[in-house]
N, C-alpha and C positions, 0 to 999 in steps of 0.2 A: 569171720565169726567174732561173736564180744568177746573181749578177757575175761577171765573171771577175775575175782578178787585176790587169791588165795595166791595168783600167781608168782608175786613180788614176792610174795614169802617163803617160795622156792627158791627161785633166783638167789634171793641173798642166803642162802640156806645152801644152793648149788656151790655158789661162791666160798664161803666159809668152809666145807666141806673139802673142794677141790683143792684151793689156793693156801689152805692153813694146813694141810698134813707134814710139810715141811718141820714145821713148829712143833709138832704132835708125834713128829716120826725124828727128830732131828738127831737122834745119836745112831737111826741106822740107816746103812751104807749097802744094804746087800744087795744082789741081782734084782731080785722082784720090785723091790722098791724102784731102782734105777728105770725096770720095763714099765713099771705105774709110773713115772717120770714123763718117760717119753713119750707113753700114751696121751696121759695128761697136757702135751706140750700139744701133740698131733691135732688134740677138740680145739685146743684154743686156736691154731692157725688153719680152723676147716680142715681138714687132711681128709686122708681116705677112711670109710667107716669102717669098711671091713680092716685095712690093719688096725683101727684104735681097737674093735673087737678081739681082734686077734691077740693082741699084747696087754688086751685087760682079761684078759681067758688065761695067757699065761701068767702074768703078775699074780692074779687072783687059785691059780694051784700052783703056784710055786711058793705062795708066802705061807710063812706060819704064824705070821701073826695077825689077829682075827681081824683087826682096825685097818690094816693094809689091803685085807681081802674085801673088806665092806669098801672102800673107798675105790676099789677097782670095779665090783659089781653096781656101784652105784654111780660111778663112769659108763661103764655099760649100758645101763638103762638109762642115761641123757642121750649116748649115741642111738640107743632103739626109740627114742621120743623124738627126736631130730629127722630121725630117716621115718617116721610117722610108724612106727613096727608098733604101737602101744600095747597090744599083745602079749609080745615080747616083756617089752616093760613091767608090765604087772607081773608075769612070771618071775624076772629076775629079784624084782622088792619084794615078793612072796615068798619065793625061798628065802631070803633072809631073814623073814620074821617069822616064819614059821619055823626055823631052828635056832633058837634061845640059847641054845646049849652049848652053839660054835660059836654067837657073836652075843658081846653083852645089850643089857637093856636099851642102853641109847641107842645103840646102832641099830636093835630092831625096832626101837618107836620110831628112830629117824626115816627106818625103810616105809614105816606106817604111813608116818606124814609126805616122806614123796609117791605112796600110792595114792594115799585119797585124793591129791591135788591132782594126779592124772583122773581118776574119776571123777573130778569136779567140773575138771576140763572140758569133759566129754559129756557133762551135762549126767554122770551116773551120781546122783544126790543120795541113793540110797546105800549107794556102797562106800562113799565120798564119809559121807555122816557117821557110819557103822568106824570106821579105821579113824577117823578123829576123837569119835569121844573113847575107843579104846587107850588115848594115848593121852587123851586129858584124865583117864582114870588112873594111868599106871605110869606118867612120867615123872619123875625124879628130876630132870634137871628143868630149872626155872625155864630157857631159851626156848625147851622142846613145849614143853606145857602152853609156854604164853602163843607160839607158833601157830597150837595145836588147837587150843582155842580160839583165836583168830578164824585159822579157816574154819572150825563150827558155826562160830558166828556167820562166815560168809556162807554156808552153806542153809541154814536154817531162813539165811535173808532170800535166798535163792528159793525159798519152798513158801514165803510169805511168811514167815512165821517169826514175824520181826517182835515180838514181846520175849521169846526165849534169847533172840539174834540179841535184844539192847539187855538183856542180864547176862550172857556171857560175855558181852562187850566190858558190862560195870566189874566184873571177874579181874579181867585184864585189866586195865585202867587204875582198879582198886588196888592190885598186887604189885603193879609197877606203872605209877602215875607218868613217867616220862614218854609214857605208849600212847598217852592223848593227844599229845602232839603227830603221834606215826598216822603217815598218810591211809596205810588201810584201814586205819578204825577210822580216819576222819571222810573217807569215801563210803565207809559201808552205814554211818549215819546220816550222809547226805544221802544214801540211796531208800534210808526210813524213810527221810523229809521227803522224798519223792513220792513214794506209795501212800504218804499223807495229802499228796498234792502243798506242801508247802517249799514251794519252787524257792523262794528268797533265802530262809535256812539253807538248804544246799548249795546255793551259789556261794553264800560266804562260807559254809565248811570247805569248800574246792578250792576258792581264788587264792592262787597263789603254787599251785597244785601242777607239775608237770610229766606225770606220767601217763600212759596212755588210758588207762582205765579211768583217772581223774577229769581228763580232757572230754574224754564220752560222757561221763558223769555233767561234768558242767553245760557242755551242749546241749543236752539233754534236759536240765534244770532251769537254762534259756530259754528253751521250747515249749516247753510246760511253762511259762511266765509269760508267753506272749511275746519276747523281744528275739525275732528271729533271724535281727540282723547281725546280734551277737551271739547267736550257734551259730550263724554262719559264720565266724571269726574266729571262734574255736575250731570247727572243722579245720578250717585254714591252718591254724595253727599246726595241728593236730598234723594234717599233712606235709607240712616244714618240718617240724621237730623228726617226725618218723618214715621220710618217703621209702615209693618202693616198700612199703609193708602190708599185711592186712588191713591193719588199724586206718591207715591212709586211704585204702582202696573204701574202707567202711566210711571215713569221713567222705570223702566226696561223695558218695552215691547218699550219704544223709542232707549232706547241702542241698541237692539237688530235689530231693523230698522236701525239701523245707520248701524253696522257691518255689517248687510244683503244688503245694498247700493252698500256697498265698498264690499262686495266679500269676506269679510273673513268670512268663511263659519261655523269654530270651534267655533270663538266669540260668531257668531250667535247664532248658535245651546248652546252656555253656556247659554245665557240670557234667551232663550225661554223654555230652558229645567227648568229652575232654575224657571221663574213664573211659568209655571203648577207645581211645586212643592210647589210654597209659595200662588197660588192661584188657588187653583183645581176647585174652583165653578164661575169663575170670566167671566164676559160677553164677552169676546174677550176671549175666550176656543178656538172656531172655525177659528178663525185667527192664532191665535197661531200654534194650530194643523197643517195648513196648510201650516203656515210657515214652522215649524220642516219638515214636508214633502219635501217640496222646497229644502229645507236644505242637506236632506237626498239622495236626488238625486244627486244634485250636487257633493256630497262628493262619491258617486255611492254605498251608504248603504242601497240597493233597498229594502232587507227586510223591514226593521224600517222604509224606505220612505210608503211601501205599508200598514205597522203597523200605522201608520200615518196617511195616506189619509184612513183607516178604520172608522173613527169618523164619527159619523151619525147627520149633523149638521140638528135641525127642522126645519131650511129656506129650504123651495124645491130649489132656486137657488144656495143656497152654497153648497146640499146639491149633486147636478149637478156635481159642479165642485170637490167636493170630489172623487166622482166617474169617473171622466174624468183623474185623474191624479190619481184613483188606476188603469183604465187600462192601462195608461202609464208606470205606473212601471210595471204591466204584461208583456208590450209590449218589455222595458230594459230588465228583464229580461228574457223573451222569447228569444232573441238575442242568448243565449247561450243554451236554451231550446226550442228546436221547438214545443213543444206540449205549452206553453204558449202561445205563438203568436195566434194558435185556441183561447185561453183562452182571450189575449186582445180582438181580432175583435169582440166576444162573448160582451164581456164588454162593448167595444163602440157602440156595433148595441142595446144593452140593453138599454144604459146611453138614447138612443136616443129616444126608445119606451117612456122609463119609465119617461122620462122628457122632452116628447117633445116639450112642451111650453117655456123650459128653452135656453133663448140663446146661449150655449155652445151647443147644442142637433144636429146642422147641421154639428159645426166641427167634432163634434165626429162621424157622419155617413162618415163623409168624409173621418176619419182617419182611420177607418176599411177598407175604398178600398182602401190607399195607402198603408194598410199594408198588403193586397191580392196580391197588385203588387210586394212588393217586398219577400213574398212569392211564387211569379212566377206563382197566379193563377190568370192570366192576363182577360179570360173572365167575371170571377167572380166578380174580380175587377170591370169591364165595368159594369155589371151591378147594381153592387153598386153602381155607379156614378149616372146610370140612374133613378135608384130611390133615392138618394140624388135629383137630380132635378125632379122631381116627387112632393116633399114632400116640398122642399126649392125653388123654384124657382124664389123667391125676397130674398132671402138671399144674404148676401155681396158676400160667396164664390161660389155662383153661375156659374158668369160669370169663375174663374177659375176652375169652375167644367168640364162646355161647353168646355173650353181650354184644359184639359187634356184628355176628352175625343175624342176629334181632334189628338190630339198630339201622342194617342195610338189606334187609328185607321186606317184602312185601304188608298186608297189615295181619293175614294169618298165617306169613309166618314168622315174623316177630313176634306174635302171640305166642307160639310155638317154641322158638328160644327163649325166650323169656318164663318159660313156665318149668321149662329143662334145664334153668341156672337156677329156679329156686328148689327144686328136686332134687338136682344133685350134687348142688351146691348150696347147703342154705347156711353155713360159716363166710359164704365168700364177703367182700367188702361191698358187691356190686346186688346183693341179695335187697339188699331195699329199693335200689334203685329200679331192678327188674319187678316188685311188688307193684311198685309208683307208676310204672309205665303201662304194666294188665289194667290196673287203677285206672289210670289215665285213659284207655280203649274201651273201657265201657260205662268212662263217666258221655264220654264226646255218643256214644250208640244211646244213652239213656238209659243203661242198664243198674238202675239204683240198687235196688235189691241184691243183684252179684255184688258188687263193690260191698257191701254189711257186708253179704256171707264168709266173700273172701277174705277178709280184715279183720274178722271173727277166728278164721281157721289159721292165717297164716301170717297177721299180722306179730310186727316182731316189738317186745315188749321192752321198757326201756331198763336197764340194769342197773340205770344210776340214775341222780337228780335231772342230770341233762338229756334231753332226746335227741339225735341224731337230725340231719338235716332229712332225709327219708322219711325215720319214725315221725316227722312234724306233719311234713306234704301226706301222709296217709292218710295221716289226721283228718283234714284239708280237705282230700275227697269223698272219705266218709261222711265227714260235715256237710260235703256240698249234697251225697248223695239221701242224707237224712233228712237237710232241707228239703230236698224237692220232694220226698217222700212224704211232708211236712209232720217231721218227727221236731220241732224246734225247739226242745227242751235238751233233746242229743245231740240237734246240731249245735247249739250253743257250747254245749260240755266240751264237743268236738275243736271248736272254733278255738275254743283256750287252752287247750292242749297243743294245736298248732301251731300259735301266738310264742314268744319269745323277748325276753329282753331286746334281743335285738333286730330292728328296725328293719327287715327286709322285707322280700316281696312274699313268703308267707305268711308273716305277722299283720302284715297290710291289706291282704284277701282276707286273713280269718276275722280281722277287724271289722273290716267291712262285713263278711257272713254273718259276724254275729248281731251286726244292725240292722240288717235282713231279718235274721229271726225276731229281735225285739217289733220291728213293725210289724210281721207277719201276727206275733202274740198281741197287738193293739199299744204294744209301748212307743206310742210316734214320738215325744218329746227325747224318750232316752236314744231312740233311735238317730234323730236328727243330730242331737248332743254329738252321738260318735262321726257321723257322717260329715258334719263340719269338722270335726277334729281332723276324720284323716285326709279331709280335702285338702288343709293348710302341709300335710308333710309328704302326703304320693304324689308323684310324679308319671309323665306320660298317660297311657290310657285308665292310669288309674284315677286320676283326677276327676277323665269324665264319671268314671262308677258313682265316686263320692258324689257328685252336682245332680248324678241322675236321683242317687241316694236321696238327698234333699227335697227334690223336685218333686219325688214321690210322696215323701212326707206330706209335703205341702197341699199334696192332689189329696190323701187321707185326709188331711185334714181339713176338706174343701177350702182351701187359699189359692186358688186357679189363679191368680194375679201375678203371685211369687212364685206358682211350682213355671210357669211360663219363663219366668225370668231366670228361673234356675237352669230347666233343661237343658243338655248342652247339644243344641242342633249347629251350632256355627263353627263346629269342625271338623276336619276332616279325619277322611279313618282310614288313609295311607295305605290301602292293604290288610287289617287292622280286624280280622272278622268279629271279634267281641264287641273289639268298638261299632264296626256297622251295628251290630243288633242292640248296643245303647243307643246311637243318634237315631235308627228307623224306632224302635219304642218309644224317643222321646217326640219324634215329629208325628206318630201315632196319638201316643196323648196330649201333646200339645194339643193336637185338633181336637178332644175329648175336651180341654179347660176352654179352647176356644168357643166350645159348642154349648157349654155347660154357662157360659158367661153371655151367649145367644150371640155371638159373632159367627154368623155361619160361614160369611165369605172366607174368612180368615180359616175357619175350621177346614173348611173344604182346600183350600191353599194347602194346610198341613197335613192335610191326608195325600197327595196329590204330590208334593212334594218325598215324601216316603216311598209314592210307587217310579217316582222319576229317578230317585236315587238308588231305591238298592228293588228292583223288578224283581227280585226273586227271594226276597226275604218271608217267611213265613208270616210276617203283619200287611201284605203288601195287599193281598187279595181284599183280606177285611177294610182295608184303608181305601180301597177304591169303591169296596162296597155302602163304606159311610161314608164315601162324598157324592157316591148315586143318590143313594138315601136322601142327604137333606138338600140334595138340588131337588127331587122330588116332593119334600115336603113343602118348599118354598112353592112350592106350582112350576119348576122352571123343567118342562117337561124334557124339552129338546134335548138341552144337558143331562138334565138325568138318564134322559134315552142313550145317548152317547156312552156317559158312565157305562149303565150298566151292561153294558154292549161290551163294554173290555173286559168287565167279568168274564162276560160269556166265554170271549175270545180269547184270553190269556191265561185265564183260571177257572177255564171247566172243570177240572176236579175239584175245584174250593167249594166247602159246605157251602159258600154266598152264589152258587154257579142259580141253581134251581131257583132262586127267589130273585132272582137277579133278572130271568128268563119272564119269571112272573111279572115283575114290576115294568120291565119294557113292553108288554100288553098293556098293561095298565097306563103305560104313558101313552101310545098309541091310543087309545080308549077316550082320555081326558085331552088329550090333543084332537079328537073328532076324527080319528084317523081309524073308521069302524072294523074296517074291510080288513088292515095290517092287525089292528086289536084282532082280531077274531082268530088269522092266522097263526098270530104269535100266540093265542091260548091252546088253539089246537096241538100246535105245537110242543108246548109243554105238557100238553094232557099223554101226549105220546112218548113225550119225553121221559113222564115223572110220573104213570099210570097210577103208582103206590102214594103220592106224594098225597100227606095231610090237606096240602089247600087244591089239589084236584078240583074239588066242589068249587073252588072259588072261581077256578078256572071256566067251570062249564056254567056258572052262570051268568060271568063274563059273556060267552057266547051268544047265550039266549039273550 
């Protein structure tokens, strides 16, 4: 436990008290005195408590004079503070100041000032406080007042109340200037400089300073400065000057904090390992342990870590977290032994039964289904989840419970946790991000309209200047989904709300949207303006967006020469499906600029080229039906018949299936080929009985 301040001023107050009655008593000689003698003699050489009791019980009713009886009751009560009786103690200094009448003023202020220091001890500030400014208001002798004030001071510092602490400080000082030199005023103003955080004052009010409270002080004033290889030195000291003490047992297990700070993990482990050796029964056992555990990880000496967290602390919460970090080390070590990882989950589903009350008790249910997942038994896992929220479902990790069970679900039912994080958690951290992801499910289905409504209803507003990485991405797809709704006046607004100083892949999409909407509104030059801009700073498949960007421009703007040159058909799309559906649009209209500039062959290459590359793309049908088409227009019947012929066969359901059926009669027909014409119209007539060009068909026939 820390000293407190006030202590030294008993001490020498003990002192003075015990060792100077000679001087104060010197012309008598009687029985009682000789029995307070011997007593007196008995504390100095340790002796037995009970007889110093004994013989200050008799001293104290055999004398008649009042200073011999104060001097024996105030023997008493060091032996009741020694043998830890403090109970006692205060009983014995209480009766002495509470009767005025048998002992004079000093003697009851002196009993005042060794009570409060016992309450100060004990951390009682309130009773500590009450018994010193009684004695700063009523004492008469200068020693007791300046004493008595002191420990006010130290007491008021104790309660933070360091503006009263430094004007009773300026009291003392003022009344007897030779006290600024005394160590407790110069430790209890290095301990202001502290709770000022000015670490450098207090080091020089200390240096030089070697009692144990000053030693802590200074350690402590190094620590707060950043140089912790000089509270380590202090510690050291600290435990030379006073081994075998409290104070010692307290320096080492601080060193050991220090080094455990800073990461050096061997230090550490010296210091902690060295008090459980010098102090096997000591009340910080279970910290220690824990530490060394910590320690033992980090260094990856999983054995000795799990040899560690073995310690069976009698707090049921420490006793939690012992067992939360021997499954962890099961779990390390399992990494290389797959039959421990059974052994961790075991552990944690245990730690959680068997201390379900204990705060740790949800992580550790938790930490068994992430270690099912990545044991690959991914159902398992799920339903560990689901009884984690079963059992926790006002727990902090709750809401990220809900989130991974979305995350590793199917697609409704990720919908489904994702809708039950923003329901019943809409404080949580993970609420935008579960917004972002329904967002995201029915931008990818086409469902624009949901995306408004729901961004309307539950979109989360921003409270400050800055928007959240979420609040931006909603933006984002409300923008995207107002574009396609061609709302381009919102999605613009949309697009600059998502945008940000800084340069990501937000700011980079909404860039680009918003040069989408400028060309969609007929602004081509403003539009190209951005579109080169973000070609030079995106990266990956954003690049191709920009070029496609451009390309487009240039097609608006009929320059079929440049948007040619711009398209970016000559890469590849790695897996890449946004990308596929840039390169097949641009080899789509490439063949449109090729066609448009009357290069048929080449047109028909870029159509032909898009069904060869991505066969299942939604442009893929049309692209083979305009390369039917203008091998037809050219007369080049054979190939057109061909063309159309894959229509038929690969994209019968494509709007181009029926016309496609039609123009292959038609090729048959103009190829001289009457007999196949006629069947192939009939055919379609039975095909497409409803169909607008029927008529064409059946004249075809006749």
């Amino acid at each position: 436990m820390e000293e407190r301040f006030t202590g030294k001023v008993f001490r020498f107050t003990t002192a003075f008290l015990l060792f100077s009655t000679a001087a104060l008593l010197a012309g008598e000689k009687t029985k009682p005195w000789q029995i307070y003698q011997q007593a007196a003699n008995l504390f100095q050489q340790s002796g037995s408590p009970e007889k110093i009791l004994d013989l200050c019980k008799e001293a104290a009713d055999d004398a008649e004079n009042p200073i011999l009886q104060a001097r024996a009751l105030f023997l008493a009560a060091q032996v009741q503070i020694a043998e830890k009786n403090t109970g006692k103690a205060h009983d014995i200094l209480e009766d002495i100041y509470k009767n005025e009448t048998r002992f004079p003023v000093n003697i009851a202020n002196e009993a005042r000032l060794r009570d409060a220091e016992l309450y100060n001890t004990a951390g009682d500030s309130s009773n500590a406080l009450r018994l010193f400014t009684v004695v700063c208001d009523s004492a008469a002798n200068l020693f007791l007042l300046q004493e008595a004030r002191l420990g006010l001071a130290s007491v008021l510092a104790e309660t933070n109340r360091w503006q009263e602490s430094d004007s009773v400080l300026n009291l003392v000082v003022g009344e007897s200037p030779n006290y600024k030199a005394d160590e407790r005023v110069r430790a209890l103003s290095a301990r202001q400089a502290l709770s000022l955080q000015n670490s450098q004052k207090a080091i020089e009010l200390l240096q030089g300073n070697q009692s144990k409270t000053s030693l802590k002080l200074l350690a402590r004033a190094y620590e707060q400065a950043g140089k912790s290889i000089m509270a380590v030195g202090v510690y050291k000291k600290l435990r030379d000057l006073y081994p075998r003490t409290q104070a010692a047992e307290d320096a080492l297990f601080r060193a050991g904090e220090v080094f455990l700070r800073a990461e050096d993990w061997l230090a550490a482990k010296n210091e902690f390992e060295k008090l459980v050796e010098l102090y096997p029964e000591s009340e910080r056992s279970a910290l220690v342990k824990y530490r060394l555990g910590w320690i033992y990880l980090h260094l990856n000496r999983l054995v000795e870590a799990l040899k560690a967290f073995d310690y069976i602390s009698p707090q049921p919460d420490h006793a939690a977290y012992f067992a939360y970090m021997r499954a962890e080390c099961l779990y390390r070590i399992g990494k290389g032994i797959p039959e421990k990882l059974q052994e961790a989950i075991l552990a944690f589903n245990s730690l959680s039964a068997l201390y379900s009350q204990s705060t740790i008790a949800p992580l550790a249910k938790l930490r068994a289904a992430l270690i099912r997942f990545e044991k690959g038994d991914k159902q398992d896992a799920i339903i560990s989840l689901r009884q984690y929220l079963s059992l926790y479902s006002k727990d902090a990790l709750a809401p990220t419970t809900v989130f991974m069970l979305a995350v590793h679900g199917d697609a409704a039912t990720s919908a489904h946790y994702h809708r039950q994080l923003i329901e019943k958690y809409p404080n949580s951290y993970l609420y935008g991000a579960a917004l972002t992801a329904l967002q995201e499910m029915d931008y990818a289905e086409g469902k624009y309209q949901e995306i408004i409504n729901r961004q309307a209803h539950l979109g989360q507003k921003a409270t400050s200047g800055t928007k959240t990485y979420w609040q931006r991405a909603q933006h984002l797809l409300h923008a995207e989904a107002s574009y396609f709704l061609k709302h381009y006046s919102q999605a613009r607004a949309d697009y600059r709300d998502a945008a940000s100083e800084t340069d990501d892949f937000l700011t980079q999409n909404a860039r680009l949207g918003e040069a989408w909407c400028l060309l969609q509104q007929g602004a081509v030059d403003s539009a190209r303006t951005i579109f080169t801009q973000m070609r030079d700073v995106v990266t990956g498949a954003d690049v191709a967006k920009a070029e496609y960007g451009i390309a487009t421009c240039d097609f608006r703007a009929q320059k079929y020469e440049e948007a040619l040159h711009a398209y970016p058909t000559d890469i590849a799309a790695e897996g890449n499906r946004e990308l596929q559906a840039i390169i097949a649009k641009s080899h789509y209209l490439g063949g449109e600029c090729f066609f448009r500039l009357e290069y048929y062959g080449q047109a028909i290459e870029s159509w032909l080229k898009l069904v060869e590359l991505f066969p299942d793309d939604p442009l893929a049908s049309r692209a083979q039906y305009r390369a039917a088409d203008t091998y037809f227009r050219a007369n080049h019947f054979a190939e057109a018949d061909s063309a159309y012929q894959i229509v038929l066969n690969r994209y019968a359901k494509s709007p181009y299936a029926a016309e496609s059926m039609l123009q292959v009669a038609q090729c048959k027909y103009n190829a001289a080929q009457f007999e196949d014409a006629v069947a192939q119209f009939k055919r379609f007539i039975e095909s497409y009985p409803e169909h607008a060009k029927t008529r064409d068909a059946l004249e075809g026939i006749q």
